[in-house]
C-alpha positions in Angstrom: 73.3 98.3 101.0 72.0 96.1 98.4 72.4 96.2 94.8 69.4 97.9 93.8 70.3 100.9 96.4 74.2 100.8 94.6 72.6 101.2 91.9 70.5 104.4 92.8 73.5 105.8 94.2 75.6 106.1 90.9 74.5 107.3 87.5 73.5 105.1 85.1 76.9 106.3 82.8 78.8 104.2 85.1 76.9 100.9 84.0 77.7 102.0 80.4 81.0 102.9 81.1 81.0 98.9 82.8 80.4 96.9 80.5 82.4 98.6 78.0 85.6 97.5 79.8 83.7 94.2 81.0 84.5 93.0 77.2 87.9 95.0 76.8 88.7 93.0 79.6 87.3 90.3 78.3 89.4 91.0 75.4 92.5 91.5 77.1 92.5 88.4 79.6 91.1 86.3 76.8 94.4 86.8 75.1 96.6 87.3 78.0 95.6 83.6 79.5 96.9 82.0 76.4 99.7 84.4 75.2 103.1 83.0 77.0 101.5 79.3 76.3 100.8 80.4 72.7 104.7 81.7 72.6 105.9 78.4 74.4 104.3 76.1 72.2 103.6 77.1 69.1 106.3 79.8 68.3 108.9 77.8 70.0 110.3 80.8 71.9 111.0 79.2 75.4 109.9 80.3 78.9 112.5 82.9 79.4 112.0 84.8 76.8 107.9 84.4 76.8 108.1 85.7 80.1 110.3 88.7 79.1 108.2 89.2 76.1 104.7 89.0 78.1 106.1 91.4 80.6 107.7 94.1 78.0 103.8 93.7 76.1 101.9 94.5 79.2 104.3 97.6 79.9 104.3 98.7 76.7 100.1 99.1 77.3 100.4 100.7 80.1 102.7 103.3 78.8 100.5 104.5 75.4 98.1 105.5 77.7 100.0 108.9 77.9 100.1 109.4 74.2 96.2 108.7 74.7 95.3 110.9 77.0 97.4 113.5 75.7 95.9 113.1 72.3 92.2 113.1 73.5 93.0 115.9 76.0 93.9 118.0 72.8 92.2 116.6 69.9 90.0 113.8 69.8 87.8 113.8 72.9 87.9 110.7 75.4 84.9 109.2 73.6 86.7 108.7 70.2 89.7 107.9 71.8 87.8 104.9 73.1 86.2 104.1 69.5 90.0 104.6 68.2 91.3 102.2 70.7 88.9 99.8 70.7 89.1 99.3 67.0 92.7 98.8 67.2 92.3 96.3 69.7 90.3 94.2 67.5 92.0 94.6 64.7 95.2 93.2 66.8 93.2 90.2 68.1 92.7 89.3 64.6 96.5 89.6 63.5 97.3 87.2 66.2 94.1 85.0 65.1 96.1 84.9 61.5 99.4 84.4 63.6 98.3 80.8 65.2 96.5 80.1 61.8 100.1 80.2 60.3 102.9 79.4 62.7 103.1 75.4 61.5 103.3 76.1 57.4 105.4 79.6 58.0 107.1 80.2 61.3 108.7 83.2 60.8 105.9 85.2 58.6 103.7 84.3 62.0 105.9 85.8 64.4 106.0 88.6 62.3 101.9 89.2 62.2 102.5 88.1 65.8 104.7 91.1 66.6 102.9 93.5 64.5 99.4 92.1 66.3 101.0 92.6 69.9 101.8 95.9 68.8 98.5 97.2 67.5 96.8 96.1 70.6 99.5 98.1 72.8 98.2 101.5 70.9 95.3 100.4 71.1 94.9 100.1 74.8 96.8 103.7 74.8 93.5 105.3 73.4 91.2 103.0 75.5 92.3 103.1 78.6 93.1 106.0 80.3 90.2 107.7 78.7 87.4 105.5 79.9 89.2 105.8 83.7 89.0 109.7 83.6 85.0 109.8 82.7 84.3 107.3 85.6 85.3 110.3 87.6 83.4 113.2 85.1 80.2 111.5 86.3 79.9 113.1 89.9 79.6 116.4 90.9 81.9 118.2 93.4 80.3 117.3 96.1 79.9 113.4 95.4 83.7 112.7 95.2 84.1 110.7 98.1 82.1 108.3 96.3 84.6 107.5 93.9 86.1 104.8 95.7 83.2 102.9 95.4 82.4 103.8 91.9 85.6 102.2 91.0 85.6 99.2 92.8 81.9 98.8 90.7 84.0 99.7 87.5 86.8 97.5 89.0 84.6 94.6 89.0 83.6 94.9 85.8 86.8 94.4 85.0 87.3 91.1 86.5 83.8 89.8 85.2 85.3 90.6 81.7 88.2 88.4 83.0 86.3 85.7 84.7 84.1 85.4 81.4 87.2 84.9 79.4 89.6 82.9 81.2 86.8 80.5 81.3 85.5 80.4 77.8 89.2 81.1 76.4 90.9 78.2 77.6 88.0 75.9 77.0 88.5 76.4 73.3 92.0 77.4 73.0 94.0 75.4 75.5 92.8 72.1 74.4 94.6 68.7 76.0 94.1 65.8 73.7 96.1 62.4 75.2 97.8 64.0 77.2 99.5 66.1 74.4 98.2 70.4 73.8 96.5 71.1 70.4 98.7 73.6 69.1 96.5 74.6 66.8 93.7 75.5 69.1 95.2 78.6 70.3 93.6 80.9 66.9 90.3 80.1 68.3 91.5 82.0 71.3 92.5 85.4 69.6 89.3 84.9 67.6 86.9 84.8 70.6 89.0 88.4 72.0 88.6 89.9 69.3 84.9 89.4 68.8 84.5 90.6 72.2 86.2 93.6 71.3 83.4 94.5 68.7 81.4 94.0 71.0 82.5 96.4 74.0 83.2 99.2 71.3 79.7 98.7 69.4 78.0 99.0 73.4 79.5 101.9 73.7 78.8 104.0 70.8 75.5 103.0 70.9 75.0 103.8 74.5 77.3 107.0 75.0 74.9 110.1 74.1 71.9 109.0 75.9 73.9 108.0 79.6 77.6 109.2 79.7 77.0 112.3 80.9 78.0 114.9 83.2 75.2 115.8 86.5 74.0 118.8 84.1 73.4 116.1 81.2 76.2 117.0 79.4 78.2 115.1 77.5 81.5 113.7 78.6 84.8 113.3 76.9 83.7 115.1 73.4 85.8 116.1 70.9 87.3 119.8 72.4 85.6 122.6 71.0 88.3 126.0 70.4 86.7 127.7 73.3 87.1 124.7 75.5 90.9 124.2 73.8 91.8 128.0 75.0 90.0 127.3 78.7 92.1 124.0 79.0 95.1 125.9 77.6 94.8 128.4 80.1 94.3 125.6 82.6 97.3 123.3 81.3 100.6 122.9 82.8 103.3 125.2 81.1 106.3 124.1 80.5 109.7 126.5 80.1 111.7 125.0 77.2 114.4 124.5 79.4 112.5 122.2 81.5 111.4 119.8 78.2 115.2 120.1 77.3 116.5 119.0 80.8 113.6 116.0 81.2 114.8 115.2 77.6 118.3 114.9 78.6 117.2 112.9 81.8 115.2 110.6 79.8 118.2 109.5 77.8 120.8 109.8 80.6 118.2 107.2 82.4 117.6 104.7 79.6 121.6 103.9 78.9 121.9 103.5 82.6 118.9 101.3 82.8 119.9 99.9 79.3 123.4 99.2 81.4 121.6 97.4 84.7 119.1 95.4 82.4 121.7 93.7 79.3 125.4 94.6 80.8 125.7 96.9 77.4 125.3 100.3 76.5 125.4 100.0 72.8 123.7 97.6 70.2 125.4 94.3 70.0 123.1 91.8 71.1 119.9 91.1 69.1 118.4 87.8 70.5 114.3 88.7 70.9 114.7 88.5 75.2 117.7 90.7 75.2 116.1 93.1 72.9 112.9 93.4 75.0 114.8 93.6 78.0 117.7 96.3 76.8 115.7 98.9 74.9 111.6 98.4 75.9 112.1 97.8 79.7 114.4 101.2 80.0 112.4 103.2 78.2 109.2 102.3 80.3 111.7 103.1 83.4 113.1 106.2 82.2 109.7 107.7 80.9 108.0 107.1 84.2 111.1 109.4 86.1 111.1 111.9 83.7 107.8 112.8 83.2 107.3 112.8 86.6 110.4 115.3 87.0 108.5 117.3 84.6 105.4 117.6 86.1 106.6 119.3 89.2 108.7 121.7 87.1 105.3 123.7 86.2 105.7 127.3 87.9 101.8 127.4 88.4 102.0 124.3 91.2 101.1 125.3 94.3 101.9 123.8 97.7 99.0 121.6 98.4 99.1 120.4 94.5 103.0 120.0 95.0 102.4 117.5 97.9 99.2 116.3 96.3 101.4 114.6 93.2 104.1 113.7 95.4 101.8 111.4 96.9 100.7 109.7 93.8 104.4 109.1 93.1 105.2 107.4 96.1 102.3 105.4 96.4 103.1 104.7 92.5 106.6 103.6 93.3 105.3 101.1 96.1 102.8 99.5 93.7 105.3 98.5 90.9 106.5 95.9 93.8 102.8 94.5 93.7 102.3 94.4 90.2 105.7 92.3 89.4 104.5 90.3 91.9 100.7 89.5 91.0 101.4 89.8 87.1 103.3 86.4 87.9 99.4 84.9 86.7 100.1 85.1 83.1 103.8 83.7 82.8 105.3 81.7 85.9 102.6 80.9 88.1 100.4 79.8 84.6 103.8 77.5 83.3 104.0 76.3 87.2 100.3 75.4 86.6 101.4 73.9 83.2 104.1 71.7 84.7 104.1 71.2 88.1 100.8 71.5 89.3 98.1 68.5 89.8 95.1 70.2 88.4 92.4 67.7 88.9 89.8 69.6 89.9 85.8 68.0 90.8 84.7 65.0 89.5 88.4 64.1 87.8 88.1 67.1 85.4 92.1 68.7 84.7 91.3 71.9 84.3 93.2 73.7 81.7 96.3 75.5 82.3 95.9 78.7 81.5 92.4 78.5 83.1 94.0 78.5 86.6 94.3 82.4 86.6 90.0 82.8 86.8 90.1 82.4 90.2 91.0 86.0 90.6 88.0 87.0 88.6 86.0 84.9 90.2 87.3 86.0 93.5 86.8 89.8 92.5 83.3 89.4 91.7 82.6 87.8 94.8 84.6 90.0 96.6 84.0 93.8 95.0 80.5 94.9 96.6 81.4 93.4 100.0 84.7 95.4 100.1 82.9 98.9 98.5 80.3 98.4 101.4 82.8 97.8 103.6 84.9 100.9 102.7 81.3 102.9 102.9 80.9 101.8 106.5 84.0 102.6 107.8 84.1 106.1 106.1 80.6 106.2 107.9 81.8 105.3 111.2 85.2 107.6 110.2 87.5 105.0 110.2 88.5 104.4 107.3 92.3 103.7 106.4 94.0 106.3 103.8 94.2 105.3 100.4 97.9 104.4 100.9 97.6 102.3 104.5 94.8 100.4 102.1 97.2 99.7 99.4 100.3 98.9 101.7 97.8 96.4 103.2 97.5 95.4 99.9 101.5 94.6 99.4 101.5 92.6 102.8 98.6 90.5 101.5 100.2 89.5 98.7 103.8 89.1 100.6 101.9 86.5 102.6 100.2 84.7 99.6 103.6 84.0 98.3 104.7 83.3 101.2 102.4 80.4 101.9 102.9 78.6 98.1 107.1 79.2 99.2 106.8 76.3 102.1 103.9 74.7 99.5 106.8 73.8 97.0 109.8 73.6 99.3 109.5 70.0 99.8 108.4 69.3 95.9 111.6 67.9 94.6 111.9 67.8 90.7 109.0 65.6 90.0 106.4 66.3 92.9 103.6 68.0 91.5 101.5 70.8 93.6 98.2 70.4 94.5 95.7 72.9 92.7 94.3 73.9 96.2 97.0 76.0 97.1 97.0 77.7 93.9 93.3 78.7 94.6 94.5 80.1 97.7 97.4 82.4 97.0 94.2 83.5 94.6 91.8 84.5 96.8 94.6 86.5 99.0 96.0 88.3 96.1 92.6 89.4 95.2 92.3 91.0 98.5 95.4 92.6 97.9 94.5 93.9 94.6 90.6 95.5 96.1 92.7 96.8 98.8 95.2 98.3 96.3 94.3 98.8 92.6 90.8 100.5 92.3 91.9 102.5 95.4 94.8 103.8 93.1 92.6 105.0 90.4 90.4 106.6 92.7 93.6 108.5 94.7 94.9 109.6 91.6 90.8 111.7 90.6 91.2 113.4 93.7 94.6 114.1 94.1 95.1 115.3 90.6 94.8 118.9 89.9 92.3 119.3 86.8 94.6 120.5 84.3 96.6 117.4 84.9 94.2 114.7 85.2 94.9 112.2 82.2 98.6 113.0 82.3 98.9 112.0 86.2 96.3 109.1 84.8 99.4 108.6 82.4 102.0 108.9 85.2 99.9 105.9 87.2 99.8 103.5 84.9 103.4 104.1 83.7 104.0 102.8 87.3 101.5 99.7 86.9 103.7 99.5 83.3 107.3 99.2 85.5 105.6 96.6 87.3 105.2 94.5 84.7 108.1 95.3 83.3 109.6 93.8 86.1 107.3 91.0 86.4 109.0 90.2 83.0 112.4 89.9 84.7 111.6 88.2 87.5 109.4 85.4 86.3 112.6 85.0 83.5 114.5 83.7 86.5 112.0 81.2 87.2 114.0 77.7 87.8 113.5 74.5 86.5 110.1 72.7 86.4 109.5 69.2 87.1 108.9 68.5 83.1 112.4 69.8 82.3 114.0 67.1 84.1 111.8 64.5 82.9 112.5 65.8 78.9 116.5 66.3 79.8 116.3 63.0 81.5 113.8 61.4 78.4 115.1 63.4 74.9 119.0 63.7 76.0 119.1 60.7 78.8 120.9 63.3 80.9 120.0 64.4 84.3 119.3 68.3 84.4 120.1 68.5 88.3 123.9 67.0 87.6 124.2 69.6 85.1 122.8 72.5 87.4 125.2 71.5 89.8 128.1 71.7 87.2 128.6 67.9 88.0 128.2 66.7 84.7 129.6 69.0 81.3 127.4 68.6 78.1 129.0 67.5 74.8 128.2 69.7 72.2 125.6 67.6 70.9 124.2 67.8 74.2 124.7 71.3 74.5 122.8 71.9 71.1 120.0 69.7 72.0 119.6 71.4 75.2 119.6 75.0 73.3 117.0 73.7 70.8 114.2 72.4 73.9 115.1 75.4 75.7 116.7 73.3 78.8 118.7 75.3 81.3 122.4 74.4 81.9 122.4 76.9 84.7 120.8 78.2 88.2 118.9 81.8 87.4 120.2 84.9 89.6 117.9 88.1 90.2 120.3 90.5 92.5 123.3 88.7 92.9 121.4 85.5 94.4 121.0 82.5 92.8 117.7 80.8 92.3 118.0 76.8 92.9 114.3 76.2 93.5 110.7 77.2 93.2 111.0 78.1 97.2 113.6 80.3 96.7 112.1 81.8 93.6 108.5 82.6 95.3 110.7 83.9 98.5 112.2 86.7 96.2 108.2 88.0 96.4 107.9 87.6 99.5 111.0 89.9 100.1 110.4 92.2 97.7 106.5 92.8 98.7 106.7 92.7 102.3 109.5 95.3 103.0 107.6 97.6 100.7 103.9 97.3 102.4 105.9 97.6 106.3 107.4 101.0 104.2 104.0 101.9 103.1 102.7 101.1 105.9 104.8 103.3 108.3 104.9 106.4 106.1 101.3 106.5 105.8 100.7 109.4 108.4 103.1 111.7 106.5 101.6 111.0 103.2 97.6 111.9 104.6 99.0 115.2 105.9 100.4 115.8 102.3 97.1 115.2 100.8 95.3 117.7 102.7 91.9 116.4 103.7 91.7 114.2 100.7 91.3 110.6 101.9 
């Protein structure tokens, strides 16, 4: 199939519908790829709790997107839910833009704009995204459905060539090197650049939306609900006994404390430092929301069997993916300050390639890679072979189990000042990018056709509550990240101590010392995650490696079961 035949296959909506998100992406990974650098270096917040922040801000925007679809479902429509969010979005861009124009004369008033900016964009994406995922599937009739897979692996790539755009262009401007030291103060052009881009994907689409986003009939999708349509989707809507809201209510807040509990070793309020905060209150209530709207979903009387099973399978296959996203959503926060710090990034010709513009492999990766894996889905389902959606995505988790597994024996033999070579990098890349074709736009495809209609952007809410626990956990565990190679050469440079004596409890800082360590955000001890303790960046990629693997051989093996429980739906 070539491109010109793709594109006579799907309706032109789809293109529309493309490269709106091609510049939300843009957008979004434009910010993302300088965000925990941006945190690091300018608001002198440290590693740990960038990561911790980066991870509760990515969950957080995958959680509004069931206030979103909610709110468009009742009230606004999916298109002006898109206008809404997209607005916001810009709008947030430009707070952080005022954020890294003020951090040097007024540190605090620029983590404050900083906060409220992070913020805006995470309601922001709540309007956007869920909505433009639901009309990707509105576009085909009935009896096209089993071309959704392909149509989101399109979509999918215009994701990544949103992403690829940016985290070329971003870091070219924003993470500037100047003798060897960062330009601080090149981050703002960053956040300006996003948010432009942002005008931009919102002004395509209202432009473009009347003439091609329509249904087969020519209708238009995602309007604002008329009251007839209100009392057809009210008759069509889930209904919930007051009871059941009262017992998922109850749940919820039974489940935060407890997760509150496992996450901070508190209940109450008594620790306010910016990590703990994002770790005791956001990261439990991304958790807790997640189980107990799920709960709550199969407490509606009107489910039936098939539709029972149906949503059970989108929870399990959502449970297995959280493993993959706090895995791959390392890009933005460990792998990106490994690239930082212990990486050789000479790339062709001599040229050090930014940092933060490590991470556009994967986009490039994904555009090379989206069309040959849709065709390749296409044949199989031709020759009826195909996997199920959840053997594809537990393929998915082993391919990333093995990507981490390779950079594990890549560092083993590192030491504290051995730096990695970029190739490898590229690599683990390339085979997370097969994971993520094999897993993600196959996920937003399951969910349209598993979904019963009067559910659709809440199960859309349900999915992406599970990408937002994977990040949420990404969070956590690139927080545990151990010592890079430039934290013993500053302990061993600003303090004349050496960092590995104090790991190893050989040595015991002076107060002085102790201060000086606090202030340059030096660790004075080993990270744990589980009750292990993390000595090395071997150790520390193993924990993926684990974590990933045992859940794709899971996936993997319970595969069968879950395509009788979707009932002819592949």
């Amino acid at each position: 199939m070539d491109t010109v035949q793709a594109k006579e296959r799907h309706p032109k909506g789809l293109w529309v519908l493309f490269s709106t998100e091609m510049w939300e992406r843009f957008n979004f990974y434009g910010m993302r790829a300088i965000l925990t650098l941006f945190m690091v270096n300018s608001l002198m917040l440290g590693e740990s709790n960038a990561s911790i922040i980066y991870g509760g801000f990515l969950a957080l925007c995958y959680l509004t997107p069931l206030l979103g679809g909610f709110i468009a479902d009742k009230y606004l429509g999916n298109r002006y839910c898109i206008i809404l969010g997209g607005s916001l979005m810009a709008i947030g861009q430009f707070l952080l833009f005022y954020s890294a124009v003020t951090f040097e004369s007024s540190l605090d008033t620029s983590k404050a704009v900083f906060w409220l900016g992070l913020l805006v964009i995470v309601f922001g994406n709540g309007f956007f995204k869920p909505n433009i995922s639901s009309m990707v599937g509105s576009l085909y009739p009935a009896q096209e459905k089993g071309k959704l897979d392909s149509a989101f692996t399109i979509f999918y790539m215009g994701i990544n060539i949103g992403a690829l755009l940016s985290q070329y262009f971003v870091p070219l401007i924003a993470d500037v090197v100047v003798d060897g030291q960062r330009d601080v103060h090149a981050f703002k052009w960053g956040y300006l650049a996003a948010g432009i881009a942002m005008v931009l994907g919102t002004v395509t689409f209202i432009i473009l939306k009347n003439k091609y986003v329509v249904d087969p009939e020519g209708k238009p999708i995602g309007d604002i609900p008329k009251k007839s349509d209100a009392k057809d989707a009210e008759n069509e809507s889930a209904k919930f006994a007051s009871s059941a809201l009262l017992g998922s209510l109850t749940l919820f807040i039974v489940l935060f404390f407890t997760f509150r509990y496992l996450s901070v070793d508190e209940i109450w309020f008594s620790k306010f430092e910016i990590g703990t905060l994002v770790k005791g209150i956001i990261y439990p209530i991304i958790y807790s929301s997640g189980i107990s709207l799920a709960i709550l979903i199969l407490l509606d009387k009107a489910l039936t069997k098939v539709e029972t099973q149906r949503i059970l399978v989108i929870y399990i296959v959502s449970f297995f993916i959280i493993f993959f996203w706090a895995a791959f959503e390392q890009a933005g926060s460990s792998l990106t300050f490994i690239a930082d710090n212990q990486t050789d990034r000479t790339f062709l010709f001599g040229w050090q390639m930014p940092a933060s513009m490590v991470q556009i492999f994967n986009g490039i990766f994904v555009v090379m890679l989206a069309v040959p894996f849709s065709i390749l889905w296409d044949k199989l389902r031709a020759k009826g072979k195909e996997p199920v959606s959840p053997l594809k995505q537990a393929m998915g988790l082993i391919l990333i189990a093995v990507s981490y597994f390779i950079i594990a024996h890549n560092v083993k033999d590192l030491g504290n000042d051995g730096l990695l070579a970029i190739k490898w990098l590229v690599l683990l890349y390339f085979i997370q990018t097969c994971g993520e074709l094999c897993l993600s736009p196959i996920g937003l495809s399951l969910v349209g056709k598993l979904s019963p209609k009067r559910f659709a952007s809440l199960l859309y809410g349900v999915f992406f509550i599970s990408n937002a626990a994977g990040y949420a956990l990404a969070g956590t565990l690139g927080s545990i990240l151990p010592a890079t190679g430039d934290k013993f050469k500053m302990a061993q440079e600003k303090v004349g101590i050496n960092l590995q004596d104090v790991l190893d409890k050989k040595v015991t800082l002076t107060p002085e010392q102790t201060a000086k360590f606090s202030e340059m955000h030096l660790p004075t001890e080993y990270t744990t995650f589980a009750g292990f303790t993390i000595h090395n960046l071997y150790e520390f990629f193993m924990v993926f490696v684990i974590l990933c693997g045992i859940a794709g051989v899971l996936l993997a093996l319970i595969s069968p079961k879950l395509k009788k429980m979707m009932h002819g739906v592949n």
